[in-house]
N, C-alpha and C positions, 0 to 999 in steps of 0.2 A: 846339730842336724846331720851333719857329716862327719867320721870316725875318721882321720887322718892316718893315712897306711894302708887303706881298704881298696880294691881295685874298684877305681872307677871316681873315688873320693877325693878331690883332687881340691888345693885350698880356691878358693873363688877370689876372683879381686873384681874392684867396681869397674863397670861398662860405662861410667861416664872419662870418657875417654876425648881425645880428636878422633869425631868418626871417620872412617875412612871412605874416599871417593870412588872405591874400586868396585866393577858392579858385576863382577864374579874373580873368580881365582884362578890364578895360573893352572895349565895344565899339568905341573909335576907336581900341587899342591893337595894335599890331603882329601880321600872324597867324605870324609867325616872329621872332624873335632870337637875338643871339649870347650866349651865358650864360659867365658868368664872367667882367663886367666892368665900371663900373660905369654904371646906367641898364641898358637895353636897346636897345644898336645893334641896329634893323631890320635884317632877314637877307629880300635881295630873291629871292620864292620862285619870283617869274616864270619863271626860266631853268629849274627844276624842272617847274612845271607844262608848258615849250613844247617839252621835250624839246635844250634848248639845251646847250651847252659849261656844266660849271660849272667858272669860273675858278682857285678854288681846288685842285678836284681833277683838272685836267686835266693831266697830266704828256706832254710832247711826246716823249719817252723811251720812256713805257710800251709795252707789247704788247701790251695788251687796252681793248679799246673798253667799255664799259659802257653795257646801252641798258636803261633806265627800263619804256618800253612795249613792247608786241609788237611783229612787222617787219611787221606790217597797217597796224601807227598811221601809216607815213611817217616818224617822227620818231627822228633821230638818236639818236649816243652823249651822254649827261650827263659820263662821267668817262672818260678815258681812265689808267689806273695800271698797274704792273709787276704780271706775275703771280703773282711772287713775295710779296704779301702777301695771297692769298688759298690758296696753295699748302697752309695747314694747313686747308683746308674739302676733306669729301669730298663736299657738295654741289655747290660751285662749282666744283671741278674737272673733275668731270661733265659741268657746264652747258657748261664752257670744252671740255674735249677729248675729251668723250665718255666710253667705256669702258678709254682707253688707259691713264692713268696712275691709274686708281682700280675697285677689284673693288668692281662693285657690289652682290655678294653680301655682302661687307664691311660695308655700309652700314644704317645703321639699318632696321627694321621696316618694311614702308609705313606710309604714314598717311595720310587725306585730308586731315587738318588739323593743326593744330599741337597740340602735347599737351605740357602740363608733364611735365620728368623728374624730379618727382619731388613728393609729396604738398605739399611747405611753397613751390613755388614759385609756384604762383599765387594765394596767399594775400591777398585784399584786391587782384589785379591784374586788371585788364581782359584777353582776347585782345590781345596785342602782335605778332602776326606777320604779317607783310608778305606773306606768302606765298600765289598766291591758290588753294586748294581746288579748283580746277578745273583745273590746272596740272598734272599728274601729276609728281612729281621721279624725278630719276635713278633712284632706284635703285629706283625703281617698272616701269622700263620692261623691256621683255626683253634682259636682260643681252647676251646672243650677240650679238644682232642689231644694237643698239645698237653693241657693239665694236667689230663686223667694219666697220657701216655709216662709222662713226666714223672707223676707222683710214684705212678705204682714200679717204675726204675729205683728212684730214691728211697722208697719206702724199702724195697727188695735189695738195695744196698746197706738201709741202714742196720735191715736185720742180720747181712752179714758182720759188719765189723760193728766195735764199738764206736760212739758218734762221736769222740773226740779224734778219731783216727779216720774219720771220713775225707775221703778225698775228692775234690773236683776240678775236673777236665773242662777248661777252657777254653773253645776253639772260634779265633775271633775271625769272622768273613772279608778279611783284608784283600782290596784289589790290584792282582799283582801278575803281573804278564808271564811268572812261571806256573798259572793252574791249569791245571789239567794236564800239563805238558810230559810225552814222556819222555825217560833219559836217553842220552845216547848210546850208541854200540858201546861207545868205552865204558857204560855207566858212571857216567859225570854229568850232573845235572845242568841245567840248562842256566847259562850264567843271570845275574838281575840286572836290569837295565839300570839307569839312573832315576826313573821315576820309584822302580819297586824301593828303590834305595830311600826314596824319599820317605816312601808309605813304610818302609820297616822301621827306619831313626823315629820317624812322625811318633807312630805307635807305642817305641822303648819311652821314647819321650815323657808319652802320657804315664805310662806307668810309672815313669823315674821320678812324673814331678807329683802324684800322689802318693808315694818313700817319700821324697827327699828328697833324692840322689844328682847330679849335677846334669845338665841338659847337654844335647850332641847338637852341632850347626854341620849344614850341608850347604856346600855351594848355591844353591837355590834358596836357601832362609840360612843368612849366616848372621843374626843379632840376636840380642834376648828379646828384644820388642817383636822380630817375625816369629821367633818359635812358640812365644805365648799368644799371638796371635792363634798360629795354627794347633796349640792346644785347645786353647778356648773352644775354638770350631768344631775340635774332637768330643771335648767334655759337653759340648749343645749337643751332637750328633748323635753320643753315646744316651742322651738324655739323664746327667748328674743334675739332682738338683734334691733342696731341703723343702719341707714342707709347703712353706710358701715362696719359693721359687727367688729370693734372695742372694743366696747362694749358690754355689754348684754343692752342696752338702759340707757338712764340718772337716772333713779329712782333705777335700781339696782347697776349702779356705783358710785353713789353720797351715797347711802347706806352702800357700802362695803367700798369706804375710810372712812368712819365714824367707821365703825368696826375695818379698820387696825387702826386706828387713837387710840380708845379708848381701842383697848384689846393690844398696842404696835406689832404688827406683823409684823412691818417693823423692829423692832428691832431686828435685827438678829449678832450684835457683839459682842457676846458671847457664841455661840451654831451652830455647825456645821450643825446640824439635824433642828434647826430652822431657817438655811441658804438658806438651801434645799428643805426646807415648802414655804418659800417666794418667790425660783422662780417658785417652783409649782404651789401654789397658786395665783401667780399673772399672771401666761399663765391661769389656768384652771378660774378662776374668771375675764380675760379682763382687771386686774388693770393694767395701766401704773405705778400707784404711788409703786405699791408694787415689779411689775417686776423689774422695773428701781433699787428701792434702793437694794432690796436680788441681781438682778446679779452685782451691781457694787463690793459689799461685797463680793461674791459668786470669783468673779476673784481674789477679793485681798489676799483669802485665798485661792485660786486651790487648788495646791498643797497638805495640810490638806483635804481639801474637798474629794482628788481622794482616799489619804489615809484610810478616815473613812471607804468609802465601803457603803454607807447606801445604803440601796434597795430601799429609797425614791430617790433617785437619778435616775434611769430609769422611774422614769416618769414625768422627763424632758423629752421635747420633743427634738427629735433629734437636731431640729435647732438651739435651743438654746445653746445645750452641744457645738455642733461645735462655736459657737459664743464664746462662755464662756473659750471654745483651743485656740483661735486666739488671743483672749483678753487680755489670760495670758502670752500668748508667744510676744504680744507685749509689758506687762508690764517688763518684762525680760528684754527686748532690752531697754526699756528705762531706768530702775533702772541700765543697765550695761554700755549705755552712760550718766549717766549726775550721778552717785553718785562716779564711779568715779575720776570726776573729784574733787569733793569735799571732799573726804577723805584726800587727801594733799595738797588740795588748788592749782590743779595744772592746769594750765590754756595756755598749750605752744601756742595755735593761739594766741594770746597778742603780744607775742615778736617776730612773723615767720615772718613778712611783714618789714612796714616801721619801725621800732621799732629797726631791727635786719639789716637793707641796711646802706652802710657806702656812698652808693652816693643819695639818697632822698634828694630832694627839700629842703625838713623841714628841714633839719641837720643844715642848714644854722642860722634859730632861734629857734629851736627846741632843747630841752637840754633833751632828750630820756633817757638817761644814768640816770640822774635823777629821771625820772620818774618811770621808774626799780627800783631803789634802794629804791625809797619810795612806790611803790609797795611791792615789796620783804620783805621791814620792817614790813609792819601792817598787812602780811600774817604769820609773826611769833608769831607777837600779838596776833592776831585772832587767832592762833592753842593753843596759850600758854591758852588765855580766853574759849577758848570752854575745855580743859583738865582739867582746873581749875571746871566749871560746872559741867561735868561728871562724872567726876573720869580720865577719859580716853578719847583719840578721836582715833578711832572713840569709839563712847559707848560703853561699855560693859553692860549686864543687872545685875539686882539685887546688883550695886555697890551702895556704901554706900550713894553717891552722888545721884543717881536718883533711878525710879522705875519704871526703864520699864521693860519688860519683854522678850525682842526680842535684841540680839546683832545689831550694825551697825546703819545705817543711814535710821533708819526707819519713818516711816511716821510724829509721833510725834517729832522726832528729827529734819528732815529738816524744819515742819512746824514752828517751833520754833526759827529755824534759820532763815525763810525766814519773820517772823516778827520783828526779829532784826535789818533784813538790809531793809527793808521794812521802818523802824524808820528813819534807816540812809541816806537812797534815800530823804526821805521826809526835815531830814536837810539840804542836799547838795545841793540838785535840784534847777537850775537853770529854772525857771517858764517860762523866757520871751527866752527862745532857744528853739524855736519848732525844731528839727529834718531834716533837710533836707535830709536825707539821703532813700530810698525805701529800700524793699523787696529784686526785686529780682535785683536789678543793681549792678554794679561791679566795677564804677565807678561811683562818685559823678560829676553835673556841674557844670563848671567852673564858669558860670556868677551867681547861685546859692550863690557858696563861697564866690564870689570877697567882701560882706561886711561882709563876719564874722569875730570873731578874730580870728587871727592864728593860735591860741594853742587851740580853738574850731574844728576848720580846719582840724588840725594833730591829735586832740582826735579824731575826726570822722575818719577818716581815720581808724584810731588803730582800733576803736568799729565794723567799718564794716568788715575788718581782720579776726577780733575773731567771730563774729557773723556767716559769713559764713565760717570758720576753718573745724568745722565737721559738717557733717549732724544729725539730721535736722536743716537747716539752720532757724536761732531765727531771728525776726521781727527784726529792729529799734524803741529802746524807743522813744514814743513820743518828750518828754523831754529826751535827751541824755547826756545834758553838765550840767557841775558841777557850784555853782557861783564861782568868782575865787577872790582871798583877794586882794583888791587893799586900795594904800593910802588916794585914797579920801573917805571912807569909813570913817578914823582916822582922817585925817585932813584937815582943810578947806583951808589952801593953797597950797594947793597940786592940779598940771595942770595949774598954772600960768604960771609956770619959767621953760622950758623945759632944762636948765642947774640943776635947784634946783632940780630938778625929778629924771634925771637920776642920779645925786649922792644922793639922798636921795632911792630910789632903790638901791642902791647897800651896804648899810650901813644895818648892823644889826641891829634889834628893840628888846627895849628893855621889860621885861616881860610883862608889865602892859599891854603895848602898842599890844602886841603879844596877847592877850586877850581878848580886845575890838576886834580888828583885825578880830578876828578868831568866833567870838559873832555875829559880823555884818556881817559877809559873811556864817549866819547858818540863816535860814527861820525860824522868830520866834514865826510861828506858829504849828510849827513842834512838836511831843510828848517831853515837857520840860523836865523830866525825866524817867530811867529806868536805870537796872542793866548795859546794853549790849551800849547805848548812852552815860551813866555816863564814862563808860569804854574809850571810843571811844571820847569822848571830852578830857577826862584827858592823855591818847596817843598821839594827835594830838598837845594839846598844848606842853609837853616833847618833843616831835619831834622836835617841830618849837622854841627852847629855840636856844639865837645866831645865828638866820638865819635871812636874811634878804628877802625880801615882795617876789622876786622873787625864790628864795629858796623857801618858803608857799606856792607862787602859785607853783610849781614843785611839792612839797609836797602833796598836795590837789589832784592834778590831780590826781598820783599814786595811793594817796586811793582813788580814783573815779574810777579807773579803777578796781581795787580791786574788789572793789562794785559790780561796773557792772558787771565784768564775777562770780560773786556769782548767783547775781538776775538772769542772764539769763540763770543760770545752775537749775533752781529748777520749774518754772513754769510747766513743763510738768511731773511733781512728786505729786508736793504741792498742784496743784489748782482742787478741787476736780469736781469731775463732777456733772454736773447741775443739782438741784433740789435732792441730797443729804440731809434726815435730821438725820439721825444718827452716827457721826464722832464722837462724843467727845469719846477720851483716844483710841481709833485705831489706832494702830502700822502699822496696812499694810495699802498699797496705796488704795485710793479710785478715783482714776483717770480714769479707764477704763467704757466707760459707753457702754450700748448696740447698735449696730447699726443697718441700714437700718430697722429700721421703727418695728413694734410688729410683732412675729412671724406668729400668728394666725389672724391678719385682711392683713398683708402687703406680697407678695412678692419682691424680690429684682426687676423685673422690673416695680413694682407700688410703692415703698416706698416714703418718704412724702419729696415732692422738692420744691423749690423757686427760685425766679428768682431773680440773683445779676448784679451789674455794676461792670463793670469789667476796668481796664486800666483808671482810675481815672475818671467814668463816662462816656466813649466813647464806650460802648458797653455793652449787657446784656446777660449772659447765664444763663440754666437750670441745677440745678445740685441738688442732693440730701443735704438735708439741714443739715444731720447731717453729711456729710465728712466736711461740712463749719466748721459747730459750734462744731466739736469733735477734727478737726483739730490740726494743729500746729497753725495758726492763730488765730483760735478762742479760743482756749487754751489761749493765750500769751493774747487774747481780753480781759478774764474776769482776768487776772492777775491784781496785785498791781496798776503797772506803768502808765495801761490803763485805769485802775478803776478811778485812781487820775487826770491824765489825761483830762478822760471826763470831772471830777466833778469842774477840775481847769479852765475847759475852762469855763465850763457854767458858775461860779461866774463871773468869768473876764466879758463874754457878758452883762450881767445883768449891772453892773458898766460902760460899756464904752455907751449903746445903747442909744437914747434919749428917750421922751417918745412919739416919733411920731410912729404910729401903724404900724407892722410889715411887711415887703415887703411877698408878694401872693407869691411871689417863693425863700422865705427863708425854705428852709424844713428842714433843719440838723439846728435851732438855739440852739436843747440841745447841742452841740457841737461846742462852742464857744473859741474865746480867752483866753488864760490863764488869770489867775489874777494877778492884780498889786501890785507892791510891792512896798514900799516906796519910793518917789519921782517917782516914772513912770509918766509917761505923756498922758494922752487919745487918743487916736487917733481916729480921724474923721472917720465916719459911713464907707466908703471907703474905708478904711485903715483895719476897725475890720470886713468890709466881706470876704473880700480879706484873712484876717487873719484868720477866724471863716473856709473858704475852703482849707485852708492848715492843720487847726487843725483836720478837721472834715478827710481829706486823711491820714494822717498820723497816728490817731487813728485808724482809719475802716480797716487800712493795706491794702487789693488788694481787698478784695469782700465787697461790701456793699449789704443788702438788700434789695428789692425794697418795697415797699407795694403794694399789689395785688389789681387790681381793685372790685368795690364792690359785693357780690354775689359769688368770686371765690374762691374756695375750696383751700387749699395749700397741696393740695394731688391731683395726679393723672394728665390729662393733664389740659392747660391753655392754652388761647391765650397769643400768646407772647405779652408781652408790647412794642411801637413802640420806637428805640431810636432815640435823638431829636439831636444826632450828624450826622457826617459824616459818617461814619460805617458802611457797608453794613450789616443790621439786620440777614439774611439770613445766614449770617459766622457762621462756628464753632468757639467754644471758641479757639481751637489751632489756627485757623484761623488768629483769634483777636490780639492772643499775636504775633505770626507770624511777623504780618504787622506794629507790632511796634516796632519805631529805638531804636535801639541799644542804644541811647544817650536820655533820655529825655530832655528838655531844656524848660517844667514848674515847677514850683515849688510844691514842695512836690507829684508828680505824685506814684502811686501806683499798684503794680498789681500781683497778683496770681502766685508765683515762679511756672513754670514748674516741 
């Protein structure tokens, strides 16, 4: 962004600093500098006050001259720059080309002066506007007249030169206590006070930060958080803005994430008051990049935050604070269901169903009691290894064993933990059991079942149980089922002799064999090793010392189930919200992100929506897109299970497809079959579509996105898209789910828990 060597281009280092207590500058101290670097390089204001070239923003390229004073003053252009970076003001286009390229019936209200738009913005702020009151602006003057007078200049200029050599004179009504003023005897102009001082830097400013170029502080706004303030107020004033009001247009938002980007200003986990700059800053400057990351942070610390008391805090805008209440009070609710249940690993939906019935089905081959006990075992394990890490479970801080900062089961603590079991899903996981289980069903189908294995059967069962136990009821892992240790893994005669089997099943094996065993039914492409899997292999195998295959597989399950109610206690804690880039070593959650749409371009009934399938493809509703993707759903979407998921299907597709060009209505192929595992067998193109729409349902959970036809905006209204089922398009979504049975009877069907 900055050419190092160039007047004015000076390297920037981060303002998160020890702010300083001083509430102006000495008197022998500079009356301009360049900020963001370290000291205060004097910024020579002379060229400003004389109406001279300012070197930095003189582009010999540009089209537009930019003059400071009146054309009374005598005094030249300050900047010469492309008109292209003013092109999203309807003021300055005015100033530049009259009435031609901007209605100025269009344009804001009049107004003699400058007026905050909107109650919380001038909140503890001085008048910031450059603008002088006695200036009339565009879209003050008479619109006709102004056009006509306008065009037929430009027109009569354009016929002089050619149009790539057109030039325009920019002359901006800044209010400044040298107008009108005349010189003196000696001709030396009348010197500028400290205010004009302000309104000239104010000005260079705006220009410098739609360049690039590095910003100037003056004893009256000497931080980056005052000067973008008083941009902001300039780029409202000037009237920048994109279509739908969003932004201040692409050239000043592609500007300012460059600024948050290079002076760190998203970096706000470390500093309460530079918490509360970045959601300021990111409502009064239009950034989504900077709102988003200060309020996710801004919630995870509330608390702290209400405490400090800063007076930068009130100018947040009302809507946000209330956003920012709701945010924290759901974070509350969620850190007090799901931590804890992981404090003592206590998991009672597991054992309240078929687990804990003495007349189920399963009891018949089902050995549950089993399954308990080696549950119950490597939940002692796993308390015994997490105490052994910490010092203590839950954590305690500053023990000798770690260095957090924060007692309990904080952010750093479950992330840590959810990449352990994270490790250990990726051993266990059964790749080729896609899930048969939905959302919102309550009951599995029968004809579904009838080829799984049994002890698949009765694990689903269990997992759907637990799943919907307490609310919020957690999705069904794509993959659900564990592999499970069988003989023929060990040996090749084994499933010959249906007499040899079962008594070789019931006979204990012995170490070596217990090893290989337990080797070949672990995915060996899984993390070979770590601290928390070394752990957990060298467990598993002690466990299963003197047991015989069935015994292991009993075993296995247990800690699969283990597993499972871990991982599906943490995704709505751990998986941070979207587009997140400063986590590292934060102890509080970063889960809550903002919702319905930006305060200041959205209200809640315009916020920004999309149109999903609904009930496995048989119907489409409207609905805001961040209840989707902020969801429980869409939570649990960009989790581990789902990530891996996707990623296992798309290999598997790649490997079974032929190389005959892809069918016109394959749309979901990133969302293919799992991958194969040792000796699997392909399956015919038929087999892996069939398969790639059960993977592609099961991952997507109940809403899928649609993609909008070409041309339409995913904000505001849209024609609906026609669906290609039976469905009456015309339903409400409660309608939809309404009108469907009770029982599915396709496979892998999906849909939107009420």
């Amino acid at each position: 962004m900055l050419a190092p060597g160039s007047p004015g281009k000076l390297k920037r280092r981060s303002i998160f600093g020890k702010p300083s207590r001083k509430s102006h500058v000495e008197a022998s101290g500079p009356q301009a500098w360049i900020v963001g670097h370290e000291g205060k390089p004097e910024y020579n204001i002379a060229a400003l006050q004389n109406g001279d070239k300012i070197a930095e923003l003189w582009d010999d390229l540009g089209d537009t001259y930019v003059y400071l004073f009146p054309r009374t003053s005598g005094k030249g252009a300050s900047f010469r720059v492309e008109s292209t970076i003013y092109a999203s003001s309807t003021v300055l286009t005015q100033l530049a080309y009259g009435g031609i390229y901007s209605n100025p019936i269009a344009a804001a209200p009049p107004r003699s002066h400058y007026e905050p738009a909107d109650e919380n913005a001038s909140a503890g702020e001085p008048n910031i506007s450059p603008i002088s009151p006695a200036t009339p602006r565009p879209s003050e003057l008479d619109s006709e007249e102004m056009s006509s007078k306008a065009s037929r200049e430009l027109m009569s200029d354009s016929l002089e030169l050619p149009h790539e050599h057109t030039e325009i004179a920019l002359y901006l009504p800044l209010k400044l206590s040298t107008d009108g003023a005349v010189p003196t005897a000696t001709g030396i102009p009348m010197p500028c006070t400290p205010e004009d001082i302000d309104t000239l830097v104010a000005t260079r400013n705006m220009f410098a930060f739609l360049v690039g170029q590095s910003l100037v502080a003056t004893p009256k706004r000497q931080t980056i958080f005052n000067i973008f303030m008083q941009v902001s107020e300039i780029l409202k004033y000037y009237e920048f803005s994109n279509l739908d009001g969003s932004t201040f247009g692409e050239i000043a938002a592609s500007s300012f994430d460059s600024y948050v980007d290079e002076l760190h200003l998203a970096d706000v986990r470390t500093s309460i008051e530079k918490t509360i700059e970045g959601v300021v800053l990111g409502e009064r400057m239009r950034s989504v990049m900077l709102y988003n990351e200060a309020f996710v942070h801004a919630v995870g610390k509330y608390e702290q935050i209400k405490t400090f008391r800063s007076p930068k805090f009130e100018l947040i805008s009302k809507n946000t604070r209330d956003r920012m209440e709701r945010a924290s009070m759901d974070l509350e609710i969620r850190q007090r269901n799901f931590t804890t249940r992981l404090i003592e690993f206590e998991f009672p939906g597991v054992f309240s169903g078929i687990m804990n019935s003495k007349t189920s089905e399963e009891r018949k081959t089902i050995r549950f009691e089993a399954w308990k006990a080696s549950f119950m075992a490597i939940r002692k394990h796993i308390i015994n290894y997490y105490k052994t890490k910490y010092g203590s479970w839950p954590p305690k801080a500053n023990n000798k064993k770690n260095t957090l900062s924060t007692d309990g089961l904080n952010r750093i603590v479950l992330q840590e933990m959810y990449q352990d079991f994270s490790g250990l899903y990726d051993l266990l996981v059964d790749r080729e059991s896609l899930t048969t289980r939905t959302f919102d069903a309550d009951n599995e189908d029968e004809e579904v079942q009838a080829g799984t294995d049994p002890v698949h059967r009765a694990l689903r069962k269990v997992l759907s149980e637990y799943d919907r136990s307490v609310p919020p009821f957690q999705p069904p892992i794509p993959f659900d089922c564990c592999i499970l240790p069988d003989l023929s893994l060990t040996r090749t005669d084994y499933g010959k002799d249906e007499k040899k089997d079962v008594k070789a099943r019931k006979k204990a094996l012995k170490d070596d064999e217990i090893s290989l065993l337990l080797k070949k039914s672990h995915n060996e492409d899984a993390e070979a090793s770590n601290p928390f899997l070394d752990f957990f292999r060298q467990t598993e195998k002690t466990a299963a010392h003197r047991k015989n295959v069935e015994e292991i597989r009993d075993q296995r399950v247990g800690h699969w189930l283990f597993m499972y109610a871990v991982m599906q206690s943490m995704p709505m804690l751990v998986v941070d919200a979207p587009g997140i880039q400063w986590t590292a070593g934060v102890e509080y959650f970063l889960c809550e992100p903002p919702r319905s749409g930006v305060p200041w371009a959205w209200d809640v009934k315009n916020q920004q929506r999309h149109w999903y399938s609904t009930a496995g493809g048989s119907g489409v509703v409207s609905l805001p897109s961040d209840l989707v993707e902020h969801g429980v759903e869409g939570v649990y979407r960009r989790s581990h299970c789902w990530e891996m998921a996707a990623k296992w299907s798309a290999d598997q597709d790649m490997q079974q497809q032929p190389a005959a060009p892809q069918e016109a209505d394959d749309t979901f192929a990133d969302l293919a079959p799992p991958p194969a595992i040792p000796g699997a067998v392909p399956r015919p193109r038929s087999v892996a579509s069939s398969r790639r729409s059960e993977v592609r349902q099961s991952v997507m959970i109940g809403l899928e996105a649609l993609p909008l036809p070409q041309g339409v905006s995913p904000t505001g209204e849209m024609p609906r898209p026609t669906s290609v089922h039976n469905n009456d398009p015309t339903k409400t979504f409660d309608a939809i789910l309404a009108s469907q049975p009770a029982k599915s009877k396709k496979r892998g069907k999906s849909k939107l828990a009420s």
